[in-house]
N, CA, C and O atoms as a CHARMM CRD file, in Angstrom:
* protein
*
  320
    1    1 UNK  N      0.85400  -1.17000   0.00000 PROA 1      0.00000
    2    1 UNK  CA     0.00000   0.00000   0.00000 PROA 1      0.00000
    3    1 UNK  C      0.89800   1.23000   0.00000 PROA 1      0.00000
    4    1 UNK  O      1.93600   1.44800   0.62400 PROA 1      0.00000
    5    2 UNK  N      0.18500   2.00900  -0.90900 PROA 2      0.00000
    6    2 UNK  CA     1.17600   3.21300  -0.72600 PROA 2      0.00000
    7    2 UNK  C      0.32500   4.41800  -0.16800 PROA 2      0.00000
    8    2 UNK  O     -0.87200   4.60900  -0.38300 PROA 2      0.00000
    9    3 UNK  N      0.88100   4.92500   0.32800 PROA 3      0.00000
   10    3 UNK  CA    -0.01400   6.45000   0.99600 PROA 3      0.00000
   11    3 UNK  C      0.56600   7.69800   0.46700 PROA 3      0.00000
   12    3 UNK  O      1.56800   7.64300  -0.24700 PROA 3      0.00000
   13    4 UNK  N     -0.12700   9.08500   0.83800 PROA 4      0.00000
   14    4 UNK  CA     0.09500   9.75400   0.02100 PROA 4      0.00000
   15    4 UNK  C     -0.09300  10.97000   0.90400 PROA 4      0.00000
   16    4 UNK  O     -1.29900  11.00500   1.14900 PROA 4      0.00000
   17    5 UNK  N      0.47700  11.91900   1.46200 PROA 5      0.00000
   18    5 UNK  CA     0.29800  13.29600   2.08800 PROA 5      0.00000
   19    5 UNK  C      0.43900  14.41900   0.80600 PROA 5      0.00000
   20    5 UNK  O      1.07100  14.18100  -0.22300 PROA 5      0.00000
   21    6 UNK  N     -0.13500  15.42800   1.03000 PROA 6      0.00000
   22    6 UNK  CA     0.03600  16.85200   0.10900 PROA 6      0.00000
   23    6 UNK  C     -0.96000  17.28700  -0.02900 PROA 6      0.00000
   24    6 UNK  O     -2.04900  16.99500   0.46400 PROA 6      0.00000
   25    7 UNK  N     -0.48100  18.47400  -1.13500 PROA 7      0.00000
   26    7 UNK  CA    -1.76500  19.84600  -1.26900 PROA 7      0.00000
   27    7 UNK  C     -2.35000  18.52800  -2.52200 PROA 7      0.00000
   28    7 UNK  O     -1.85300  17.51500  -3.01600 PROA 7      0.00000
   29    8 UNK  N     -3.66500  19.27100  -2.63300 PROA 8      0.00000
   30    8 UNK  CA    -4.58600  18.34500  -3.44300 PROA 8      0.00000
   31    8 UNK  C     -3.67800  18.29400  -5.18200 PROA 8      0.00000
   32    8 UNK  O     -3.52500  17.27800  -5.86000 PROA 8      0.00000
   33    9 UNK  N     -3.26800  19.52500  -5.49200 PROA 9      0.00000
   34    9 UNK  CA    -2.27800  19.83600  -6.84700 PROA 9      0.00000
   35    9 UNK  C     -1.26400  19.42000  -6.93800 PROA 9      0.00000
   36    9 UNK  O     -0.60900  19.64100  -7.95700 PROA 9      0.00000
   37   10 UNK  N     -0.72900  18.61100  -5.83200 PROA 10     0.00000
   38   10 UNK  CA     0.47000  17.88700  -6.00100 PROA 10     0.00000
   39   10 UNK  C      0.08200  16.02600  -5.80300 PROA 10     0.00000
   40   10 UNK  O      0.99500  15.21900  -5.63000 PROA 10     0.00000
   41   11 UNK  N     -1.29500  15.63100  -5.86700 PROA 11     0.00000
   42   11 UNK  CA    -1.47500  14.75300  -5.92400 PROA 11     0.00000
   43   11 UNK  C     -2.50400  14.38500  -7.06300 PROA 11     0.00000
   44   11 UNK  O     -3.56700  13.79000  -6.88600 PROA 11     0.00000
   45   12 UNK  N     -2.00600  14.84100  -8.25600 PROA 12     0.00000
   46   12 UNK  CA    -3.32200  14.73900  -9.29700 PROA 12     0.00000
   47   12 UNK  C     -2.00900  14.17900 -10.12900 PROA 12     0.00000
   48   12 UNK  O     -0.81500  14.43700  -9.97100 PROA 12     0.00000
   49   13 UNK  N     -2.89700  13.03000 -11.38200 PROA 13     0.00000
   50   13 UNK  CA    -2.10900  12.65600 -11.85900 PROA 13     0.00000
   51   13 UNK  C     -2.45600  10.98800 -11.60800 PROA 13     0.00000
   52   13 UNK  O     -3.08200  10.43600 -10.70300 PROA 13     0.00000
   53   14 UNK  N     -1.66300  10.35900 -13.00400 PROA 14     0.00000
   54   14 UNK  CA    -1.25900   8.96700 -12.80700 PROA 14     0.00000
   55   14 UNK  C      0.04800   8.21800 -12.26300 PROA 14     0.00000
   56   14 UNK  O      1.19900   8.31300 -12.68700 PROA 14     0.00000
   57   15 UNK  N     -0.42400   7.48500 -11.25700 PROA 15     0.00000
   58   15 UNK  CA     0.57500   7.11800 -10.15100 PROA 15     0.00000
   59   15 UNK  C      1.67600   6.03600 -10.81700 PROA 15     0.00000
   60   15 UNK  O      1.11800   5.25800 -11.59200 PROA 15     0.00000
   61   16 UNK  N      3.29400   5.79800 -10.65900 PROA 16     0.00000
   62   16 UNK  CA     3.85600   4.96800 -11.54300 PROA 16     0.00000
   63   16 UNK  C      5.51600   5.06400 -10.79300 PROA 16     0.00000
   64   16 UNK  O      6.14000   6.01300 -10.31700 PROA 16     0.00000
   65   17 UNK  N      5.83800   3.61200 -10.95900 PROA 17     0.00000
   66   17 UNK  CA     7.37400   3.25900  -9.71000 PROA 17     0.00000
   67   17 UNK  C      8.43600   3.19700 -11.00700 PROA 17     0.00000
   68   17 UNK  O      8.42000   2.26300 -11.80800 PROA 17     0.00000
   69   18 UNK  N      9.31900   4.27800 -11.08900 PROA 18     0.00000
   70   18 UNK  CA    10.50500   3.35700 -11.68800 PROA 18     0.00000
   71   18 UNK  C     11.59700   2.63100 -10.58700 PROA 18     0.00000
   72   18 UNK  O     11.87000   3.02500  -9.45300 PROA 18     0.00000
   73   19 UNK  N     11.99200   1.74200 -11.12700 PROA 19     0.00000
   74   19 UNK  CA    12.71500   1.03600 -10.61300 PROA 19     0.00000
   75   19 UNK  C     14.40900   0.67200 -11.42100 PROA 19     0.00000
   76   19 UNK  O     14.57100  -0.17600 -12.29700 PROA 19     0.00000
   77   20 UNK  N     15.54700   1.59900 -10.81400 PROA 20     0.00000
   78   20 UNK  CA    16.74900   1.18400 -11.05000 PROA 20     0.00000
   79   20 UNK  C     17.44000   0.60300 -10.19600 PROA 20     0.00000
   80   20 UNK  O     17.48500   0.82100  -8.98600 PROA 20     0.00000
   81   21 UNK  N     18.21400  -0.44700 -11.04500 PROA 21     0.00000
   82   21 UNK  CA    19.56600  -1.73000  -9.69000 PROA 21     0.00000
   83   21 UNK  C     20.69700  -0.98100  -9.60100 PROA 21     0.00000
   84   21 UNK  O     21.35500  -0.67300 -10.59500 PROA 21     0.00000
   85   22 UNK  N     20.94200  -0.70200  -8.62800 PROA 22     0.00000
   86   22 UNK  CA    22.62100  -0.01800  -8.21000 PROA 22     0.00000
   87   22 UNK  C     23.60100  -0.79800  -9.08000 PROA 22     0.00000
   88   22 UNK  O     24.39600  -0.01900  -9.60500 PROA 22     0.00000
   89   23 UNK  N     23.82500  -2.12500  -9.42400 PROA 23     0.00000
   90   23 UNK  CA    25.46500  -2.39500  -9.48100 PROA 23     0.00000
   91   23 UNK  C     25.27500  -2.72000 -10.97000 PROA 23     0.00000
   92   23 UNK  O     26.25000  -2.82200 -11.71400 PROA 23     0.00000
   93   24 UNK  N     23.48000  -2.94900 -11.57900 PROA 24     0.00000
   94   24 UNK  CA    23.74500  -3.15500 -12.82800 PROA 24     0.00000
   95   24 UNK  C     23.03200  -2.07700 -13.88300 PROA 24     0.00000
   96   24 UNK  O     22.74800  -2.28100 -15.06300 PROA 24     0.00000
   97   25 UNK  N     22.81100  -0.75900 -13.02600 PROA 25     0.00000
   98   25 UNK  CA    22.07900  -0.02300 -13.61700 PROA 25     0.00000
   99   25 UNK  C     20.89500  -0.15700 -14.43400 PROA 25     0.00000
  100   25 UNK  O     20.48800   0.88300 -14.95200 PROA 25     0.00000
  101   26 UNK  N     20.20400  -1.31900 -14.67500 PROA 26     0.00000
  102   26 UNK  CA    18.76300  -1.98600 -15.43400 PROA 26     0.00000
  103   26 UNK  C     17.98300  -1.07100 -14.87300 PROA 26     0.00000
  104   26 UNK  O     18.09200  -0.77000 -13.68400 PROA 26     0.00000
  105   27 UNK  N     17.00500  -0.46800 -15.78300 PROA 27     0.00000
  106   27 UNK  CA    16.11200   0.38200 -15.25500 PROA 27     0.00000
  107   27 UNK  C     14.73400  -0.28900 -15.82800 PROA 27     0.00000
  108   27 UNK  O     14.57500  -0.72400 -16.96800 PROA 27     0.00000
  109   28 UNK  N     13.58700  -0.26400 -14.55800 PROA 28     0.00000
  110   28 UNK  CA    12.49000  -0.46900 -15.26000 PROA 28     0.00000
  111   28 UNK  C     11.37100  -0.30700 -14.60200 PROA 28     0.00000
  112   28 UNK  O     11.47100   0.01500 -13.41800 PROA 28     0.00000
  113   29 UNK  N     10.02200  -0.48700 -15.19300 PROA 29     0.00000
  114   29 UNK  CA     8.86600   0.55600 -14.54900 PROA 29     0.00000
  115   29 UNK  C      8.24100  -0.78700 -14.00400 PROA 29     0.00000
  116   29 UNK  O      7.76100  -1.75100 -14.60100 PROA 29     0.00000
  117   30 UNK  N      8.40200  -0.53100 -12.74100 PROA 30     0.00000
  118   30 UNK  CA     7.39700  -1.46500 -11.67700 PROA 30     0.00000
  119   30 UNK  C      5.81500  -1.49200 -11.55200 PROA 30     0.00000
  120   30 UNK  O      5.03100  -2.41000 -11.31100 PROA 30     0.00000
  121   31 UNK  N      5.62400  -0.00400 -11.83300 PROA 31     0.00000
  122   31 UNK  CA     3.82800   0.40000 -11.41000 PROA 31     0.00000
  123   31 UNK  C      3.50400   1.37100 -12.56400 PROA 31     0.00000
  124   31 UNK  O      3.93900   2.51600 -12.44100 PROA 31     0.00000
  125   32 UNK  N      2.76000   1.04700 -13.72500 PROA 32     0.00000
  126   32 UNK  CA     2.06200   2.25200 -14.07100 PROA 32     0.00000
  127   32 UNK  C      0.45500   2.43900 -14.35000 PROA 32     0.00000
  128   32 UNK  O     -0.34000   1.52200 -14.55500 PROA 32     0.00000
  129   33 UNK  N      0.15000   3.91400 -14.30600 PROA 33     0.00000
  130   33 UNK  CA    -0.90800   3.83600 -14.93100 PROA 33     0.00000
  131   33 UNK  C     -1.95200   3.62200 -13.57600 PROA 33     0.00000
  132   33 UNK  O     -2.94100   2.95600 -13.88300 PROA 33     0.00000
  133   34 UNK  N     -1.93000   3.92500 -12.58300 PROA 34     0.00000
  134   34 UNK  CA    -2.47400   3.48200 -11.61000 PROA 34     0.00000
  135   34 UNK  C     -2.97500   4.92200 -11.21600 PROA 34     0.00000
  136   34 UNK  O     -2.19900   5.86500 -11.37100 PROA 34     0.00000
  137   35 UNK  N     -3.98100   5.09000 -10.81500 PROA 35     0.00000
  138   35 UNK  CA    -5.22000   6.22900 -10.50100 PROA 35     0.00000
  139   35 UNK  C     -5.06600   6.22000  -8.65500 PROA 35     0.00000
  140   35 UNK  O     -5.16400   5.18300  -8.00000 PROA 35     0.00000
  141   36 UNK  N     -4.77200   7.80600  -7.95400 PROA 36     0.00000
  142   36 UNK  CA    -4.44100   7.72300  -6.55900 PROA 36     0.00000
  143   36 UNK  C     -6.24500   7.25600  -6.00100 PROA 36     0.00000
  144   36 UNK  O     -7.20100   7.65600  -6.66400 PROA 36     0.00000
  145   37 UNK  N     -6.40200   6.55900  -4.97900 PROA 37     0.00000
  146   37 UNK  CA    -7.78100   7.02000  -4.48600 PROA 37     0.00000
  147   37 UNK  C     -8.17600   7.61600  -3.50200 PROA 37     0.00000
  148   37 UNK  O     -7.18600   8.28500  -3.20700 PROA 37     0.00000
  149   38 UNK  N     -9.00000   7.86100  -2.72200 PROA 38     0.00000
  150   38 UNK  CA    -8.98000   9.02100  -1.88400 PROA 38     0.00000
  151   38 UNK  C     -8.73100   8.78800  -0.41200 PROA 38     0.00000
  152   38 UNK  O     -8.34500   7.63000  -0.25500 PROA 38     0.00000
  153   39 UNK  N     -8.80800   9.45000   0.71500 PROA 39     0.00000
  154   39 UNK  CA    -7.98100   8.93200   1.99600 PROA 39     0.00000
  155   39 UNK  C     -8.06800   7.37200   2.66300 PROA 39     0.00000
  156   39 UNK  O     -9.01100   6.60200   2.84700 PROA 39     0.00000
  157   40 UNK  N     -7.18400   7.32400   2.82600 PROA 40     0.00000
  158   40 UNK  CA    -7.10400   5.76700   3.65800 PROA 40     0.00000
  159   40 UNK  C     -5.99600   6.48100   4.96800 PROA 40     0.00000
  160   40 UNK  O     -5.19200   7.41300   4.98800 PROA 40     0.00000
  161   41 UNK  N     -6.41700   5.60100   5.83800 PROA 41     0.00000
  162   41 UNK  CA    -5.19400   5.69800   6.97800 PROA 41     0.00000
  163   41 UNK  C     -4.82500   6.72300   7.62200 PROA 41     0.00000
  164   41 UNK  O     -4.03000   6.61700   8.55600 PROA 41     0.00000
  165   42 UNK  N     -5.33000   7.88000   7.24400 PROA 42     0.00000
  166   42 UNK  CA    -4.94500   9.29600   8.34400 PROA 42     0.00000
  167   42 UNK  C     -4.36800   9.63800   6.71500 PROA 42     0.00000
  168   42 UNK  O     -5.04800  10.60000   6.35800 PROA 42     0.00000
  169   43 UNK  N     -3.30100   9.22300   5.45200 PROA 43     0.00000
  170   43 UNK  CA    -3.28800   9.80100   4.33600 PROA 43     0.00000
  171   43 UNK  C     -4.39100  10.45800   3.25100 PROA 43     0.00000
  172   43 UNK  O     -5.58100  10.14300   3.23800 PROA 43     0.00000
  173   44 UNK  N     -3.77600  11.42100   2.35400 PROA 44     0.00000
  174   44 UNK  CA    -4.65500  12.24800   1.75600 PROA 44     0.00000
  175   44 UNK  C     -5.06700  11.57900   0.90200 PROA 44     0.00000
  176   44 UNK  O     -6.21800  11.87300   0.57900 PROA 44     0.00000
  177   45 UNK  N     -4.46200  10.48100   0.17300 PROA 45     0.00000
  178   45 UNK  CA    -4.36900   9.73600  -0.77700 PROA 45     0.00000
  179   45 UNK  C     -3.74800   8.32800  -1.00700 PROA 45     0.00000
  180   45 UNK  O     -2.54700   8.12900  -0.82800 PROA 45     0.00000
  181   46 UNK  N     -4.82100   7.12600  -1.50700 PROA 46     0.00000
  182   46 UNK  CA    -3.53900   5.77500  -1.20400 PROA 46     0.00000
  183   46 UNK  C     -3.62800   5.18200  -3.13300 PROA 46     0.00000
  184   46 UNK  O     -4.08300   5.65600  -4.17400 PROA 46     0.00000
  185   47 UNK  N     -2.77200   3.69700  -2.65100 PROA 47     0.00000
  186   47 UNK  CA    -2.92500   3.30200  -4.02800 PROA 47     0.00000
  187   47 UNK  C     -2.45400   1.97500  -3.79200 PROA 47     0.00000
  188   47 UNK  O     -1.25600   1.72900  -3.93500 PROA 47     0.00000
  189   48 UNK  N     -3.25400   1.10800  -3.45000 PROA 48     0.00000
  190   48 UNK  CA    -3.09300  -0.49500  -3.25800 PROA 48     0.00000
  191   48 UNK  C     -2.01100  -1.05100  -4.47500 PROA 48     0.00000
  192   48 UNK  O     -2.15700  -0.59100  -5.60700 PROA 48     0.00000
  193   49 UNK  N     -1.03900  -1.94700  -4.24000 PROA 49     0.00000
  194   49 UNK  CA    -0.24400  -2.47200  -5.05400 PROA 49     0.00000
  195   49 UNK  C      0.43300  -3.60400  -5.17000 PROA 49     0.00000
  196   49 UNK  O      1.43600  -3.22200  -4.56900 PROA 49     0.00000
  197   50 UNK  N      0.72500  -4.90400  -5.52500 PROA 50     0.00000
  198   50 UNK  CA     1.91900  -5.89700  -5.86900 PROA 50     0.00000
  199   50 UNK  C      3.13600  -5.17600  -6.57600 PROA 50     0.00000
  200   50 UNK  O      3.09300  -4.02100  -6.99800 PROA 50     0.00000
  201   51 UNK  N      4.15500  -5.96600  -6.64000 PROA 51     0.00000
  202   51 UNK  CA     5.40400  -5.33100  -7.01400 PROA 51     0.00000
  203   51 UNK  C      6.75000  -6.57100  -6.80700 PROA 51     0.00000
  204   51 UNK  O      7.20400  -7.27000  -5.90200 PROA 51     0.00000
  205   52 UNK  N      7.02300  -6.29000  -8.34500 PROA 52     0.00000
  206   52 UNK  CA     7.99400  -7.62300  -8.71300 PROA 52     0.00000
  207   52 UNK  C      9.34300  -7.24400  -9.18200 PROA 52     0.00000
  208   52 UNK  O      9.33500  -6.76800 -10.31800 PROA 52     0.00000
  209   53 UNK  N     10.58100  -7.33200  -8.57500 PROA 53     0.00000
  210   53 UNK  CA    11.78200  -6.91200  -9.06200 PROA 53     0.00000
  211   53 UNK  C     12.17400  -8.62000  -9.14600 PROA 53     0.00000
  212   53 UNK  O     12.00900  -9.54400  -8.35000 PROA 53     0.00000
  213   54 UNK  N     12.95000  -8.50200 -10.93700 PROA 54     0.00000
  214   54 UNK  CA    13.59200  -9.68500 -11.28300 PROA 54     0.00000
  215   54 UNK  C     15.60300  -9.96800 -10.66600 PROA 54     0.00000
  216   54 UNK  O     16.50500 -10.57700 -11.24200 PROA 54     0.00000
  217   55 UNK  N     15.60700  -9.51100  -9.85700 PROA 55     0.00000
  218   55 UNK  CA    17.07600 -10.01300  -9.18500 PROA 55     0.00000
  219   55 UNK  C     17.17500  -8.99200  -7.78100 PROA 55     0.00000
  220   55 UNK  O     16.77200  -7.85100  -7.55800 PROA 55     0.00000
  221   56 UNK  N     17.91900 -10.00200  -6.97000 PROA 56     0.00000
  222   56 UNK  CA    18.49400  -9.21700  -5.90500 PROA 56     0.00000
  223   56 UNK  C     19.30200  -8.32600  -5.96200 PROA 56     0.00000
  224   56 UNK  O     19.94300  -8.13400  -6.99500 PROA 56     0.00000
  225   57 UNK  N     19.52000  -7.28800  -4.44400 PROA 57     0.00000
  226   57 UNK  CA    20.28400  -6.18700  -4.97500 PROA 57     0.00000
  227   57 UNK  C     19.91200  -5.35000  -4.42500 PROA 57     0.00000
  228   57 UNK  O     18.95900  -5.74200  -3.75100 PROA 57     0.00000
  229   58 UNK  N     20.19600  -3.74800  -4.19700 PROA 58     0.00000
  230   58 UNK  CA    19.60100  -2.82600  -3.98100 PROA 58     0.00000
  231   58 UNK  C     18.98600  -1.88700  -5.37500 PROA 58     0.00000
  232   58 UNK  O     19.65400  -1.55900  -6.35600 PROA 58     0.00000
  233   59 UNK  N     17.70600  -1.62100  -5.15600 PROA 59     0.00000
  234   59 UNK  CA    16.96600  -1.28600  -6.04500 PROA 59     0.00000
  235   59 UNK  C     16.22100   0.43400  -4.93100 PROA 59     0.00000
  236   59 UNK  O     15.89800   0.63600  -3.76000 PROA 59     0.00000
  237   60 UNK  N     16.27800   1.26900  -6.23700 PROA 60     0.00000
  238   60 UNK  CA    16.10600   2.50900  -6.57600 PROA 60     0.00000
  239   60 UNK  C     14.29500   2.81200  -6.57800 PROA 60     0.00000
  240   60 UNK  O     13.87800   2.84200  -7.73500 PROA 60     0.00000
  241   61 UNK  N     13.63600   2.94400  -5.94600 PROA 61     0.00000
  242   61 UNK  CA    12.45700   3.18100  -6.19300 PROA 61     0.00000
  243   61 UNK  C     11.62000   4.47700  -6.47300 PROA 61     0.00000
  244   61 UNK  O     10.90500   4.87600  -5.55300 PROA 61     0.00000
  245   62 UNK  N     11.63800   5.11300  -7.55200 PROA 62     0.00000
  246   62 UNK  CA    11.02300   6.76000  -7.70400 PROA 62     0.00000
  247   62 UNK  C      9.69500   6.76700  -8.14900 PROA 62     0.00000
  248   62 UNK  O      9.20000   6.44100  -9.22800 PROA 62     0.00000
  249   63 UNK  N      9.26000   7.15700  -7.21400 PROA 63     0.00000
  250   63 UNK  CA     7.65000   7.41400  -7.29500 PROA 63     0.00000
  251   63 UNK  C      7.23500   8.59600  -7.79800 PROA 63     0.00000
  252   63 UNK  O      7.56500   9.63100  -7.21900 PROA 63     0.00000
  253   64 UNK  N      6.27300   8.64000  -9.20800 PROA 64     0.00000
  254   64 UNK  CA     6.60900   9.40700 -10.14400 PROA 64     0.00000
  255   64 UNK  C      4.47100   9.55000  -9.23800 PROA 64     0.00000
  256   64 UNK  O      3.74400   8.65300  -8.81100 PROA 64     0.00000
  257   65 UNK  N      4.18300  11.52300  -9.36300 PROA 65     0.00000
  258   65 UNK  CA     2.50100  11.45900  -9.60700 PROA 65     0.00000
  259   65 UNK  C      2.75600  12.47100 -10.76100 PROA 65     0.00000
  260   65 UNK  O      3.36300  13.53600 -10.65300 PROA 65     0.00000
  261   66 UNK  N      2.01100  11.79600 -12.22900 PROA 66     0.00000
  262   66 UNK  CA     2.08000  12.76400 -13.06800 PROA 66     0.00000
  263   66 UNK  C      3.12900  12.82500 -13.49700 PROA 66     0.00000
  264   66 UNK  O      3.80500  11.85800 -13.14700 PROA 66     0.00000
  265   67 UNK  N      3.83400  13.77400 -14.35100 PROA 67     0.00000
  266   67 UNK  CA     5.32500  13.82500 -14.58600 PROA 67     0.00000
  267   67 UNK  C      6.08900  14.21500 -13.49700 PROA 67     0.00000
  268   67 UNK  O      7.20800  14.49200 -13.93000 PROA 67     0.00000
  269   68 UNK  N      6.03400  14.38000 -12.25100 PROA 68     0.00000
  270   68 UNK  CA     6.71500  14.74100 -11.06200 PROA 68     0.00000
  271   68 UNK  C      7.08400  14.11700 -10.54500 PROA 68     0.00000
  272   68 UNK  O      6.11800  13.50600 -10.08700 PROA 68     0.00000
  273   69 UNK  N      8.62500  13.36500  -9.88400 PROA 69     0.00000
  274   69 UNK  CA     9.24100  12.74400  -8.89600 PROA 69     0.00000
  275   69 UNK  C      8.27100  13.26000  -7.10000 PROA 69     0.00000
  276   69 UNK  O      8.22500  14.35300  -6.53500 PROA 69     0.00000
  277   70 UNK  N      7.77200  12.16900  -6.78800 PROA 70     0.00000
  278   70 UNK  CA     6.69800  12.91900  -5.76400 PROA 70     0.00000
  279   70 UNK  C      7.99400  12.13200  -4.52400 PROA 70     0.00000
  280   70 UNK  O      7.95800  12.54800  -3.36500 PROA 70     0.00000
  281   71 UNK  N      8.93600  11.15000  -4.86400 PROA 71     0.00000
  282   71 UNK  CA    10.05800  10.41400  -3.59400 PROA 71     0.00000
  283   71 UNK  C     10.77300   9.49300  -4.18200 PROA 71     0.00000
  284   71 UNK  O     10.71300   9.08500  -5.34200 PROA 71     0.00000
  285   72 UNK  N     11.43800   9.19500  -3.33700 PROA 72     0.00000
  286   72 UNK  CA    12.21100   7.90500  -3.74100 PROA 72     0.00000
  287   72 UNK  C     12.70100   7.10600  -2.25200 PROA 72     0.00000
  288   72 UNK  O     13.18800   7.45900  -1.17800 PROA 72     0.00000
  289   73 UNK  N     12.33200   6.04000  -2.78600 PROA 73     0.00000
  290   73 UNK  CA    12.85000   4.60900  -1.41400 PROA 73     0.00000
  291   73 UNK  C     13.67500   3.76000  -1.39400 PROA 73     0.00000
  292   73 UNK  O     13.24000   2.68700  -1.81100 PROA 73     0.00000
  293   74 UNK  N     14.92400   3.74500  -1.02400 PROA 74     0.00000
  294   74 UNK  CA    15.62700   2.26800  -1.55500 PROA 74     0.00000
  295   74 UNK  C     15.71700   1.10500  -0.53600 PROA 74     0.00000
  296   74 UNK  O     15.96500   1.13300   0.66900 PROA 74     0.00000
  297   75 UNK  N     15.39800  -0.09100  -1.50400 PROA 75     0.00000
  298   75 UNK  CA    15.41000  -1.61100  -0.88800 PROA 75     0.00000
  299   75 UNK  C     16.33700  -2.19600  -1.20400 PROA 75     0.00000
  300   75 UNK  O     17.14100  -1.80700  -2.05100 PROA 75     0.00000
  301   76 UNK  N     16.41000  -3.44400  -0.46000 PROA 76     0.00000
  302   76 UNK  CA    17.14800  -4.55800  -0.62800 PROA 76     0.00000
  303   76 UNK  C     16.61400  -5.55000  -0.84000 PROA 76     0.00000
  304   76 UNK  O     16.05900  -6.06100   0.13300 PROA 76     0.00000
  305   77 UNK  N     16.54000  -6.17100  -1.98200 PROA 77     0.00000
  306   77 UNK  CA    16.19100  -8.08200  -2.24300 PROA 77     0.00000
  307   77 UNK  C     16.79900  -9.09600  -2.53500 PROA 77     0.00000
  308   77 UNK  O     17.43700  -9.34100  -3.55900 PROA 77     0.00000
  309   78 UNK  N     16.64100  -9.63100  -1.76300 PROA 78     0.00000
  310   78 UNK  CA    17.05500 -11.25100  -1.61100 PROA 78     0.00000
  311   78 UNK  C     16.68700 -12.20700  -2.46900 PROA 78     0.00000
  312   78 UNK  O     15.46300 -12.33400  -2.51300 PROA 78     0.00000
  313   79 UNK  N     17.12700 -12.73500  -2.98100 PROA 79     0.00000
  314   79 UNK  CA    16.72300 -13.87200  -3.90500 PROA 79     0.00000
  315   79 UNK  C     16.24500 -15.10200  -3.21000 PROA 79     0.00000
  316   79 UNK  O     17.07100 -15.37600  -2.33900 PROA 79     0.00000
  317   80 UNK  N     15.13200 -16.07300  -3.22600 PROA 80     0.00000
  318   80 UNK  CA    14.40600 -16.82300  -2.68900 PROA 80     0.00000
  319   80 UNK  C     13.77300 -16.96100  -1.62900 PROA 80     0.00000
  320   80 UNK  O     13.08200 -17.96400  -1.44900 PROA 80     0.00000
């Protein structure tokens, strides 16, 4: 689940994850095309989700609303 704080104009837009690997630079889009919906959780805005990276590693997560970088998160995955 993703949540979402801000002014209402910074949360308009279609919601979408790129995803780059630190050591092999592969870049690729995890989430697109996904519509925010309206409060969940004490947030202004959420957006229910699955999410599949093909190798371990630390991976780059930029959360794009609209053409705007709205954050970015980085993980670590483990293989099996």
């Amino acid at each position: 689940m993703w949540h979402f704080w801000g002014k209402e104009d910074e949360l308009e837009g279609e919601f979408k994850v790129m995803a780059s690997h630190k050591e092999s630079g592969e870049q690729i889009a995890i989430l697109e095309g996904h519509s925010l919906a309206g409060p969940y959780n004490g947030a202004d805005r959420h957006v229910p989700s699955n999410m599949s990276l093909p190798k371990e590693g630390i991976w780059k997560l930029d959360a794009y609303i609209g053409d705007k970088l709205f954050g970015t998160i980085f993980i670590k995955v483990y293989e099996g």
